[in-house]
C-alpha positions in Angstrom: -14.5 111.9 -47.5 -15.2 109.2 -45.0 -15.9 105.4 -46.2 -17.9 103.5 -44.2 -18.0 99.6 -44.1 -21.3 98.1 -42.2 -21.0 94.2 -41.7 -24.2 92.8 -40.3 -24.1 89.2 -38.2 -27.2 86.9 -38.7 -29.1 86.7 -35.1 -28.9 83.1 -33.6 -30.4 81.6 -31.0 -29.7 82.0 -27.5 -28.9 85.6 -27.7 -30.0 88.2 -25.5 -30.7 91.7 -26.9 -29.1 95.0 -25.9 -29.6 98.3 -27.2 -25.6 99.0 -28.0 -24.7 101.7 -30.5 -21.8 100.9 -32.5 -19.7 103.7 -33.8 -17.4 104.2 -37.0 -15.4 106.8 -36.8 -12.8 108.2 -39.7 -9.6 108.1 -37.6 -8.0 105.0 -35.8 -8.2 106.4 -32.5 -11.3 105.9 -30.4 -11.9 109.1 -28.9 -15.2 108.9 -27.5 -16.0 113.0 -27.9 -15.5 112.2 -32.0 -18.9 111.4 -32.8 -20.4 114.3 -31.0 -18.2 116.6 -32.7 -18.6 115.3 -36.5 -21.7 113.4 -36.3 -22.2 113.5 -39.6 -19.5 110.9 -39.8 -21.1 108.2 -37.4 -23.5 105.8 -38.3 -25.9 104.5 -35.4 -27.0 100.7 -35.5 -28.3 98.2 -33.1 -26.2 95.0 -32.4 -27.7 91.8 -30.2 -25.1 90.2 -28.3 -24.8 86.7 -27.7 -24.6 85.0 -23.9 -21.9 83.1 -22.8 -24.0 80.3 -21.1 -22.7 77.3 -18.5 -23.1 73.8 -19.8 -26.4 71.7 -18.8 -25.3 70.5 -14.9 -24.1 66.9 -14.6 -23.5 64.8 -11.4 -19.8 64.3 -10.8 -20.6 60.9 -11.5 -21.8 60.9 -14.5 -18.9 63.2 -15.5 -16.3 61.1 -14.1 -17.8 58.3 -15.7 -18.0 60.1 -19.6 -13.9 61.1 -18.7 -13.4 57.7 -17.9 -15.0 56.5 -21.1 -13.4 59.1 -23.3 -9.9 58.3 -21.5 -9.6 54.3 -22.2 -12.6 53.4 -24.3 -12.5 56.0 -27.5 -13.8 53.5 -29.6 -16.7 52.4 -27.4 -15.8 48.7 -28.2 -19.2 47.7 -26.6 -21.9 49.6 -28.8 -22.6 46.5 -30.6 -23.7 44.8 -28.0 -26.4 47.5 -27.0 -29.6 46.2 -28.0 -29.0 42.5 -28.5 -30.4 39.8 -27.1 -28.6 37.5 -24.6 -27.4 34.9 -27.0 -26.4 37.5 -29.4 -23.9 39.4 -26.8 -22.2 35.8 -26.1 -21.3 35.1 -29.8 -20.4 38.8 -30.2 -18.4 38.5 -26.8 -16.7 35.1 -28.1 -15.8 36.7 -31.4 -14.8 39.8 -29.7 -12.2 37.5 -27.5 -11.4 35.0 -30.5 -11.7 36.5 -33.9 -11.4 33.3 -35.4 -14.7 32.8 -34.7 -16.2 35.5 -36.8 -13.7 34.6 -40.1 -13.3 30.9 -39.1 -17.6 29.9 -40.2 -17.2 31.6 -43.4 -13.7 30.1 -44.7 -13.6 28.1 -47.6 -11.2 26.3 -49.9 -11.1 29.0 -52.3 -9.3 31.3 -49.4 -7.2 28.4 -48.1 -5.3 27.9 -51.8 -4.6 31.3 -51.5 -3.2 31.6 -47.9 -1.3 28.2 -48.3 0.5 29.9 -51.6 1.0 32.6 -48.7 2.4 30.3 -45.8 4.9 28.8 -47.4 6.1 31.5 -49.2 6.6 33.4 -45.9 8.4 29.9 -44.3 11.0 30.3 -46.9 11.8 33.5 -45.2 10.8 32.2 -41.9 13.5 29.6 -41.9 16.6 31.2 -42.2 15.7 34.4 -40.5 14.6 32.7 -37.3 17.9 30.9 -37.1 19.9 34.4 -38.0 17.6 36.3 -35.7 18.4 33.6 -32.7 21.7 34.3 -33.1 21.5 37.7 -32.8 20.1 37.6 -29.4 23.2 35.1 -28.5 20.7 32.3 -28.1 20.8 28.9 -30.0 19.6 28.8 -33.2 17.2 26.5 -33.0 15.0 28.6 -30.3 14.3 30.9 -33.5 12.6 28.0 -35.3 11.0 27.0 -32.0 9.9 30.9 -32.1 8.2 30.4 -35.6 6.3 27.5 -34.5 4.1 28.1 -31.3 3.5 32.0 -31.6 1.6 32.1 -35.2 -0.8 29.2 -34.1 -2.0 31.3 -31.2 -1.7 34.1 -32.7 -4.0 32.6 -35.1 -6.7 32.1 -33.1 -6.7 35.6 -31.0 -5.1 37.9 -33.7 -7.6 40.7 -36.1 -4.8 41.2 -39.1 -5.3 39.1 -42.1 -1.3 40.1 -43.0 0.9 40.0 -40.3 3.4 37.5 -40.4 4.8 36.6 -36.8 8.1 35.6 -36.1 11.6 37.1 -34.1 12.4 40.0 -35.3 15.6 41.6 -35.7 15.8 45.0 -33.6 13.5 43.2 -30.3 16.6 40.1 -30.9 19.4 42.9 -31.0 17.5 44.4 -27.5 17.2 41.6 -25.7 20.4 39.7 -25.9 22.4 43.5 -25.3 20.5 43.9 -22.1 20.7 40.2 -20.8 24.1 39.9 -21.1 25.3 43.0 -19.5 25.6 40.2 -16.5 25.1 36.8 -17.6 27.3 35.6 -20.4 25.8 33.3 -23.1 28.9 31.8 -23.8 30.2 30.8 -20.0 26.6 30.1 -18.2 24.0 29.6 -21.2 21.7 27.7 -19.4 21.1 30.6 -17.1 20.9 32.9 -20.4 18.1 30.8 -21.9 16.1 31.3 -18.6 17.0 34.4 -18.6 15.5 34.8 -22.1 12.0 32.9 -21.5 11.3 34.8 -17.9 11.8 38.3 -20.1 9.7 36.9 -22.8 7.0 36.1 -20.6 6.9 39.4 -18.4 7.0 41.2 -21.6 3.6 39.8 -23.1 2.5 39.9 -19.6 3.1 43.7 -20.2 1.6 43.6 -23.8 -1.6 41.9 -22.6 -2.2 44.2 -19.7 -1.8 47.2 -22.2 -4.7 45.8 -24.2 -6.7 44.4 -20.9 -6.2 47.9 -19.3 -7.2 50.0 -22.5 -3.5 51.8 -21.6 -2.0 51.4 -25.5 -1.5 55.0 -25.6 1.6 54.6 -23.7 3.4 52.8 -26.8 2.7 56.8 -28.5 5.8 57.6 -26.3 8.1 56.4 -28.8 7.1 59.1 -31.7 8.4 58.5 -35.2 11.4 61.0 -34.6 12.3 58.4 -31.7 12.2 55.6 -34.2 13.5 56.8 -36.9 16.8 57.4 -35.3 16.7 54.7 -32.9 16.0 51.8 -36.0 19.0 53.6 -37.8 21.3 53.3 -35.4 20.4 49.8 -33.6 20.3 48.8 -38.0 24.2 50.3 -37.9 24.7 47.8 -34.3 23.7 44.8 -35.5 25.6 45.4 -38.6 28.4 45.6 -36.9 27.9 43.1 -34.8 28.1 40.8 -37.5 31.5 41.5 -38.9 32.5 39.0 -36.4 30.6 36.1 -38.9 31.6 38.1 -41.7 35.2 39.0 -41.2 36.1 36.2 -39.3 37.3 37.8 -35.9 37.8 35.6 -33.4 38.5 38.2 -30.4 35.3 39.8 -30.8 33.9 42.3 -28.0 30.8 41.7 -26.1 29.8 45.6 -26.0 26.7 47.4 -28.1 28.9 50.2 -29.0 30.7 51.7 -32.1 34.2 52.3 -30.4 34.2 48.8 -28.8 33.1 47.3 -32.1 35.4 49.0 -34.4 38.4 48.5 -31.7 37.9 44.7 -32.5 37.5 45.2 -35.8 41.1 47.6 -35.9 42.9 44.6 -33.3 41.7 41.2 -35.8 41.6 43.1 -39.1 45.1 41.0 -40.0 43.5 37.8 -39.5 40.6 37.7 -41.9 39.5 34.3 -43.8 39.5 35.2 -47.4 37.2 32.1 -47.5 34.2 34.1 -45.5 34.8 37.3 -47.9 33.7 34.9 -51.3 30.5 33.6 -49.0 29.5 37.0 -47.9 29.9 38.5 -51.7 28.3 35.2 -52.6 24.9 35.6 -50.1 24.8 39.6 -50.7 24.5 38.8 -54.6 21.7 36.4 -54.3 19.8 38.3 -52.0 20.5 41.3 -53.7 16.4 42.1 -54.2 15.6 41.3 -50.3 15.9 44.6 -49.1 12.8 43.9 -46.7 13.5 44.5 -43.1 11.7 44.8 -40.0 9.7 47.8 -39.4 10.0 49.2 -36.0 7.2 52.5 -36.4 4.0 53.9 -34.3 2.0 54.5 -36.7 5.0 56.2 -39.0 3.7 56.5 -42.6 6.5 57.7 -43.9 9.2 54.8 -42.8 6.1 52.4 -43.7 5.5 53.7 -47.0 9.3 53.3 -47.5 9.1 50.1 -47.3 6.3 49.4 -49.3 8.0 51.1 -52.6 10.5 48.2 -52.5 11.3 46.4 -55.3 9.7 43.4 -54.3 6.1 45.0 -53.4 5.9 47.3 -56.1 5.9 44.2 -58.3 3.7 42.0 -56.1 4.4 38.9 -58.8 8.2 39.4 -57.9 7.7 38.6 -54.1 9.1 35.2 -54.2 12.4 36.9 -55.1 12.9 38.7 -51.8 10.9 35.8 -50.0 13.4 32.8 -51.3 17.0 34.7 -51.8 17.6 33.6 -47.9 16.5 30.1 -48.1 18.0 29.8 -51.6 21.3 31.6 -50.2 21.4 29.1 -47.4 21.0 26.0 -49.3 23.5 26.7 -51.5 26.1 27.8 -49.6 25.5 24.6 -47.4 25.6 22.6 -50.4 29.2 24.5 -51.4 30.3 24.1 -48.1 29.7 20.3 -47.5 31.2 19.4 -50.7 34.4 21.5 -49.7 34.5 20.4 -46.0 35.0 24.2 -45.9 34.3 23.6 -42.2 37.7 21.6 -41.7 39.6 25.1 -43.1 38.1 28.0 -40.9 34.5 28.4 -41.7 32.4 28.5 -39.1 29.2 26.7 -39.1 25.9 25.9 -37.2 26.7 22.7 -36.3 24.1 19.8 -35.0 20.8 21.5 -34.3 17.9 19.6 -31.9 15.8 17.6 -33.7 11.8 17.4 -32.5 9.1 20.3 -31.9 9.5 23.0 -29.1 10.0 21.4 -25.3 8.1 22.8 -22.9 10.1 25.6 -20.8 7.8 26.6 -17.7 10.0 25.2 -15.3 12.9 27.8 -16.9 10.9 30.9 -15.6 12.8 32.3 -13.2 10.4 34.7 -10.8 13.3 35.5 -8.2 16.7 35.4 -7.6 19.3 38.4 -8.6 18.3 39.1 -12.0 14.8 39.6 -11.4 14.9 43.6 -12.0 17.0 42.8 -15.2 14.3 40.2 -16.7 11.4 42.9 -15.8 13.7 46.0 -17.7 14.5 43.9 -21.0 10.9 42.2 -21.0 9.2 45.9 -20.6 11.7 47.5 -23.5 11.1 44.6 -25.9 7.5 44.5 -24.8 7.3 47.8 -26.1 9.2 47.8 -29.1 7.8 44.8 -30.0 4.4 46.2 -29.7 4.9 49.0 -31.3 6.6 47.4 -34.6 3.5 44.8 -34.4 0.1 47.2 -34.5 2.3 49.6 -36.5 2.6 46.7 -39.7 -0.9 45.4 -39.0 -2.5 48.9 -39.3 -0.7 49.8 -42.1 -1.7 47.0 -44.1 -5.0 47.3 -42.2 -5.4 50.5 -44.4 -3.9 49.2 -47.6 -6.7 46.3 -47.7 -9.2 48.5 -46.5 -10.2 46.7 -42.8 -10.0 47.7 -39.4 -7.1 46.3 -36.7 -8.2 46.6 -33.1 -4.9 48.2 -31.4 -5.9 46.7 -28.1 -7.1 43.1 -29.3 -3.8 42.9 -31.1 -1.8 43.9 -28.0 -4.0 41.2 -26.2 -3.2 38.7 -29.2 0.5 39.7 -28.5 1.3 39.5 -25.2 -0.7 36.2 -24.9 1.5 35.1 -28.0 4.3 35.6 -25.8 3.3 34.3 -22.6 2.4 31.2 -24.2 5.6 31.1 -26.3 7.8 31.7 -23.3 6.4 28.0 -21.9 7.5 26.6 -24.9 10.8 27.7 -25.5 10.0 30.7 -27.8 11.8 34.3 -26.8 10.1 37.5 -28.3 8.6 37.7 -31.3 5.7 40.4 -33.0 4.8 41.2 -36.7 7.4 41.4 -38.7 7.0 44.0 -41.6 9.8 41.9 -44.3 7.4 38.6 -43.6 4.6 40.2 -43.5 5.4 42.3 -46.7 5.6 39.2 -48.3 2.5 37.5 -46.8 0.5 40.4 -48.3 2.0 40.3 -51.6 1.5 36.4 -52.3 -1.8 36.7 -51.7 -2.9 36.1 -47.9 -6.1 36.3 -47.5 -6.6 35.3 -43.4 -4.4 34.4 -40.4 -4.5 30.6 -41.7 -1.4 31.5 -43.5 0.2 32.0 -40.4 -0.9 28.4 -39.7 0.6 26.6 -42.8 3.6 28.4 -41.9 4.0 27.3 -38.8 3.0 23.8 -39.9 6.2 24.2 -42.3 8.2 25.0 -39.6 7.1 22.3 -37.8 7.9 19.5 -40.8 11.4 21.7 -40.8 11.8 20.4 -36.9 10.6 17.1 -37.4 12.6 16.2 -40.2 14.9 18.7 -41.9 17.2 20.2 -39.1 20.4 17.6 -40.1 20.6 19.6 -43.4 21.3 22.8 -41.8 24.3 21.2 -40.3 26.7 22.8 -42.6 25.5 26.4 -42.8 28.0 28.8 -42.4 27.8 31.6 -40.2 28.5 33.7 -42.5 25.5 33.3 -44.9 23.7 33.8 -41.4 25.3 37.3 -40.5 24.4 38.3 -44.3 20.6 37.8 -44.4 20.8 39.9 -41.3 22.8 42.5 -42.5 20.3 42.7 -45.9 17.4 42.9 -43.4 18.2 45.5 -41.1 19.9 47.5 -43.6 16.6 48.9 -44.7 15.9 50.2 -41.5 17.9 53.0 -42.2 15.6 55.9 -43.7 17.3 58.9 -45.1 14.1 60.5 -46.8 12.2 60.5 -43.3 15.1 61.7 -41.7 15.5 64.5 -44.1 11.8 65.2 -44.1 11.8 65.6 -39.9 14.8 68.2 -40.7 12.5 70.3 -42.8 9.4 70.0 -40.5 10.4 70.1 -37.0 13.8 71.2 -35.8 13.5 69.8 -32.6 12.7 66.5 -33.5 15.2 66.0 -35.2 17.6 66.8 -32.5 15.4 63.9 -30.8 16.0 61.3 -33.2 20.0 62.3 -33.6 19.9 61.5 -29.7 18.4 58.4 -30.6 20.9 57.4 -32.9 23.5 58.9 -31.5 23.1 57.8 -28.3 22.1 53.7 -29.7 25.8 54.2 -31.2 27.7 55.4 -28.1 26.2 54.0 -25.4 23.5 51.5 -25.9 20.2 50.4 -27.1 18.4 51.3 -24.5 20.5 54.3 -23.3 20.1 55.7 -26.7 16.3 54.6 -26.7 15.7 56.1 -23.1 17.4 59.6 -23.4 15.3 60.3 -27.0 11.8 59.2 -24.5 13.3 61.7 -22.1 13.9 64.2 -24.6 10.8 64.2 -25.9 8.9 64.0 -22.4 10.7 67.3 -22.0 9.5 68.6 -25.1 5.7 68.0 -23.6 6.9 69.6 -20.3 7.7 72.8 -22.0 5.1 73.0 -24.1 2.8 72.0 -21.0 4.4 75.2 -18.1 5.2 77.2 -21.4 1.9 77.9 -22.8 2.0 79.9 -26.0 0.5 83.2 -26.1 -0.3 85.4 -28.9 -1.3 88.7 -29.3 -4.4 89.3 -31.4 -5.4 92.5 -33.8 -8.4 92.8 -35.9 -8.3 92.8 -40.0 -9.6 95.6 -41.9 -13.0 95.4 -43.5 -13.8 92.1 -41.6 -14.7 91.4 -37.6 -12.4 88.5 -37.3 -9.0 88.5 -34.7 -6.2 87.0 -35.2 -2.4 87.0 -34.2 -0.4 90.1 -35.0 2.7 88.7 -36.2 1.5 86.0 -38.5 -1.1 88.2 -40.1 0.7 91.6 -40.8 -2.6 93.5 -42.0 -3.7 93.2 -38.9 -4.4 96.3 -36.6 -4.4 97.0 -33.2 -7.0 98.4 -31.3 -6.7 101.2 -29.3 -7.4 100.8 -25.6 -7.7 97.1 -25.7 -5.1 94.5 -25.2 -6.6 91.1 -27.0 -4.3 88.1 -26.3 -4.9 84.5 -26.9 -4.1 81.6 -24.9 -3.7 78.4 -26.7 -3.5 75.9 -23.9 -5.1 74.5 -20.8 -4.5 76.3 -17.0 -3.3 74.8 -14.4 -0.7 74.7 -12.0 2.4 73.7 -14.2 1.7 77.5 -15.9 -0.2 79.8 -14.0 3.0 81.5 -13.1 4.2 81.9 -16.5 0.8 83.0 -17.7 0.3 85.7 -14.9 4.4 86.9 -15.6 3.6 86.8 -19.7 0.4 88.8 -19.3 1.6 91.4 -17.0 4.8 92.0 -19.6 2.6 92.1 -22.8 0.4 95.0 -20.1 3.4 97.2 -19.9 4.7 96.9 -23.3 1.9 97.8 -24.1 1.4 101.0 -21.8 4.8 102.0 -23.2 4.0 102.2 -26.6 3.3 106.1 -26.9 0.8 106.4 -29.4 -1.6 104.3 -28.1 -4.5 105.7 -25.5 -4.4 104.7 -22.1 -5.1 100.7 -21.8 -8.6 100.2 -20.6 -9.4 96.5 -20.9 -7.7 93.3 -21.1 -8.9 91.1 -23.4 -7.9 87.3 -23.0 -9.8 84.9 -26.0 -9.9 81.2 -24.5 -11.4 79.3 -27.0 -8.1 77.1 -26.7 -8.5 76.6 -23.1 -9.9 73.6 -22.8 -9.4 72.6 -19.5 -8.7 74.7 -16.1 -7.9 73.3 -12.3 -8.2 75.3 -8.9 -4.8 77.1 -9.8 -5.7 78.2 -13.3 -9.3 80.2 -10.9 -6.6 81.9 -8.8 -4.8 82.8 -11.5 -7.9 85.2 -13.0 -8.2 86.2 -9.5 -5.2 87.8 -8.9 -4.7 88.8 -12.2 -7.9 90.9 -11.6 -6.6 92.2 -9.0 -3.5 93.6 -10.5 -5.4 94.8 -13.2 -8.0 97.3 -11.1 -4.9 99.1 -9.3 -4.2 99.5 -12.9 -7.6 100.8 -13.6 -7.4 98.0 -16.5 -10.8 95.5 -16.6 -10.1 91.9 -17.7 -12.6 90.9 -20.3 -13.4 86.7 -21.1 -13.6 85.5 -23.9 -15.5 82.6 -25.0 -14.5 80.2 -22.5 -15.3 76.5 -23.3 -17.9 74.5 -21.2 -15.4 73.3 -18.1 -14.1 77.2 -18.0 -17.1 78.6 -17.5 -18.3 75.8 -15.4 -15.7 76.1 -12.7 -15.6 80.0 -12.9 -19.5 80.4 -12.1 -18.9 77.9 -9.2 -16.1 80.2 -7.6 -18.1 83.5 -8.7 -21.2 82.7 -6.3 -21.2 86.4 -5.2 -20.9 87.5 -9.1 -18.3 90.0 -7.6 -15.5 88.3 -9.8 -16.5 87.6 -13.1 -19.6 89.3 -14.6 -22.2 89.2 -17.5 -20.6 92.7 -18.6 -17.1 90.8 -18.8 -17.9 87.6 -20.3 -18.4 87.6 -24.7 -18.8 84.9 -27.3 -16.6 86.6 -29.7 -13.8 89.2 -29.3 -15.6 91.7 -32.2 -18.7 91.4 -29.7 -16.6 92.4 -26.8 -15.2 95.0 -28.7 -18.3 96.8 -30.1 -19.9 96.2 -26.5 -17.2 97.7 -24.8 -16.7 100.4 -27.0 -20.5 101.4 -26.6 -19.8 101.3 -23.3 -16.6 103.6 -23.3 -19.1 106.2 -25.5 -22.1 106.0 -22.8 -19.8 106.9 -20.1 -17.7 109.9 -21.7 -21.2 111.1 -22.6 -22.7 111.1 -19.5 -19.6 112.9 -18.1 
């Protein structure tokens, strides 16, 4: 007893009827002489088949100009101006270019109690960490205050995030003083270091804002999560390290990034530790025990950003002052112990007299020649980006939280200009920080004026306060950045990479590995290069699957991940999930022509009669990827094997009718919208031919 299944397709438009019989037969092989011997077993139907047809034709204008469009502006930033009057598209241009504009009419007192709760909430924090994050990149303290005093006001007026919190952060402070002194030393020429420092700061928002000017911030998407991941962890591990010399109280300390150099120093001055510096560590750890907020260096990495957010601190948005005043609070105090002691006249290392008076102007620093030029360019493009990155990263994420939009390229315009400006006015690097801005959100921020009555606190800090930080110890200094950067260390998004992708993990151990035993930006440029490899492969290593059809249904699909899925005899169906061109038409052509003669030596199978190849993942094909189908037909008909297309997307098609002006290449008989069409047409075909013979 035969069981026949009969699956009818609904008719849709654009189809062109033929007259094709479509046979089932009660065996697995197609032998074309079945039906005639027990047709009683074969039921007859007809079947319309639907026409592969080229796309509408379009001037190569007008398709260079939609690639164009597609390619830098995905988010069509000028539809709203379509349709307004003149007047209306130059408010809408000057709130495009000054966002302050379009919050700035509408702001009223109710908003400004709430963002000056915010501001100086988020100075508290501002404070100390700008002085700690000076240090870091072996510049004086007070350039970090200078840093928290210029940059939020402009970015004030240019930036779209209600939240972000702009300051120096730590791991762009770690970068930039590594790279600079590799050959100027801030100790024996720090005048040339500080110019050093402003020139890098300004070619590196000159980078941000030609990001954002040139619609090009899909180059930042270089430095994938598995990148970051393992470089924060590892630069977090550096600059931990680095501040055992504070800590510890080593006075031989080594100038070098590494783990060997570091720990060498630690190993050679371990005898000579101050006792003194061990109680203010333990003291400036235990009242900052709850700021475990550090600065988020992630491209749009949920994971390490949602991390953060579970912090003690933000899931109790009424406990933020906690984590926002443990530095400040930490600092007084220990500069009130230390005063009272003169612990300064028995081996503690303080700050020392800091400028008083608002930032100096610092245009005539910027140094546009000389020997160091391709040095300032380097460390102003790597902090540029990773500054970048860390910035539109925090702003989306509490973007989404808030439920508003954050332009990526306004905010990389709003950033680089930050920095141009700030380098004129003694200010190196800064971005969104995610601990400050973390904070910002949770006291209650409701627009970039917080960012304003911060800086205004920073300002009165300047003006007036800066003889009472005199007496802070260094050590209180290297422990808020210690408790900062600590958190940059994710274990659960490390783990989780593990689980998903093998492969990127090994990128982010390079990362890491290679921030700890090299440098920053070794480690940082071998993980890019790793990955750009990754995309090479994947790019001259197309995959290819083989594809089988499964019972009772007319849907294909790939042999080995769906095991109830049969072959078919005669045909070869294989699917090619990537776009042709030259980088793997020689792969393709060696891959096909292997899966041809396995196939052929499989004995049970009939003699191979067509070559199926299903390109719905094709999406795009160059002059290369044409030649490729030619010689691959070629092959194929000393074979006596046809090679059948597949529904090939608009650009396919487009390109293959243009080189098939003869129709002698590829023909209406050998191109099908779906493989189970191809099949049953074919098939029909095979039938028609052994009957006439």
């Amino acid at each position: 007893m035969v069981v026949l299944e009969l699956h009818i397709k609904p008719t849709f438009a654009h189809t062109i009827p033929h007259n094709i019989s479509i046979y089932f037969f009660s065996s697995l092989q197609m032998d074309p002489n079945a039906c005639s011997m027990q047709h009683s077993h074969c039921v007859e139907m007809t079947m319309e088949v639907h026409q592969v047809v080229p796309p509408p034709h379009k001037s190569t204008l007008h398709k260079l100009k939609a690639r164009l469009k597609e390619t830098f502006f995905p988010d069509d930033p000028l539809r709203q101006f379509k349709g307004q009057p003149l007047k209306r598209k130059l408010v809408l241009g000057a709130q495009y270019l000054f966002p302050i504009l379009e919050w700035g009419p509408k702001y009223s007192f109710k908003l400004f109690k709430s963002d000056l709760v915010s501001g100086l909430t988020i100075a508290s924090l501002a404070i100390p960490q700008g002085i700690s994050y000076a240090k870091l990149a072996n510049l004086p303290p007070i350039v970090g205050l200078y840093s928290s005093f210029v940059p939020p006001l402009v970015y004030a007026v240019l930036g779209s995030s209600r939240d972000l919190a702009v300051g120096p952060v730590s791991i762009a402070s770690l970068v930039m003083g590594s790279m600079l002194r590799q050959e100027v030393s801030p100790t024996a020429d720090p005048v040339l270091f500080l110019q050093l420092a402003f020139t890098s700061t300004f070619f590196a928002g000159l980078f941000q804002a030609s990001l954002g000017i040139l619609r090009l911030g899909f180059i930042i998407d270089f430095l994938s999560k598995a990148i970051l991941i393992g470089f924060m962890a590892g630069a977090a591990i550096i600059v931990s390290l680095q501040q055992l010399k504070s800590l510890l109280g080593i006075t031989h300390f080594t100038n070098q990034m590494g783990l060997i150099p570091v720990m060498t120093s630690v190993r050679m001055d371990f005898t000579y530790l101050y006792y003194l510096k061990f109680y203010f560590c333990g003291f400036s750890a235990v009242v900052m025990a709850n700021d475990t907020d550090g600065d988020v260096l992630s491209s749009a990495t949920t994971i390490s950003q949602t991390r953060y957010l579970s912090q003690p601190s933000i899931k109790k948005p009424k406990l933020f002052w906690v984590s926002a005043g443990a530095p400040l609070l930490s600092v007084i105090i220990s500069t009130l112990l230390v005063f009272a002691a003169k612990a300064q006249n028995h081996g503690i290392s303080v700050i020392g007299k800091l400028q008083q008076g608002i930032n100096p102007p610092s245009w005539n620093m910027l140094r546009f020649h000389g020997t160091h030029l391709g040095l300032i360019m380097k460390t102003g493009l790597i902090t540029g980006i990773l500054s970048l990155t860390e910035g539109i990263a925090v702003g989306r994420t509490f973007a989404a939280l808030k439920n508003y939009k954050v332009d990526g390229n306004k905010e990389m315009m709003a950033i680089g200009f930050m920095n141009m400006v700030g380098s004129s006015t003694s200010c190196y690097v800064t971005t969104g920080a995610f601990s400050r801005s973390a904070v910002n959100n949770n006291a209650g921020a409701k627009t970039a004026v917080s960012n304003v009555v911060m800086s205004v606190t920073v300002m009165v800090t300047l003006l007036f306060l800066m003889p009472l930080f005199q007496y802070t110890p260094n050590v209180v200094l290297g422990a808020i950045i210690v408790t900062a950067v600590i958190g940059l260390i994710d274990l659960p998004a490390a783990y989780n990479i593990w689980k998903i992708d093998k492969f990127d993990f090994l990128v982010m151990l390079v990362a890491f590995m290679g921030v700890l035993f090299i440098s920053v930006q070794g480690g940082l440029g071998l993980a890019v290069g790793l990955s750009t490899f990754k995309i090479l492969m994947q790019i001259t290593r197309p995959k290819t699957v083989m594809l089988g059809k499964i019972p009772g249904t007319d849907i294909y699909r790939n042999l080995h991940q769906y095991k109830e899925a049969v072959r078919i005899p005669g045909f070869l169906i294989l699917s090619i999930e990537a776009p042709i061109n030259f980088a793997n038409i020689t792969y393709l052509n060696e891959r096909t022509l292997r899966w041809i003669e396995e196939e052929e030596n499989i004995k049970e199978q009939l003699n191979l009669r067509f070559l199926i190849l299903e390109m719905s993942a094709v999406s795009a094909i160059d002059t290369s990827g044409i030649s490729l189908f030619k010689e691959l037909k070629a092959t194929l008909e000393k074979k006596g094997v046809e090679l059948v297309l597949v529904n090939p997307l608009a650009e396919v098609i487009e390109k293959l009718k243009k080189v098939d002006e003869a129709s002698d290449f590829i023909q209406a008989d050998n191109l099908f919208l779906t493989v189970g069409e191809a099949i049953a047409s074919l098939s029909s075909a095979m039938k028609s031919q052994s009957s006439t013979l």
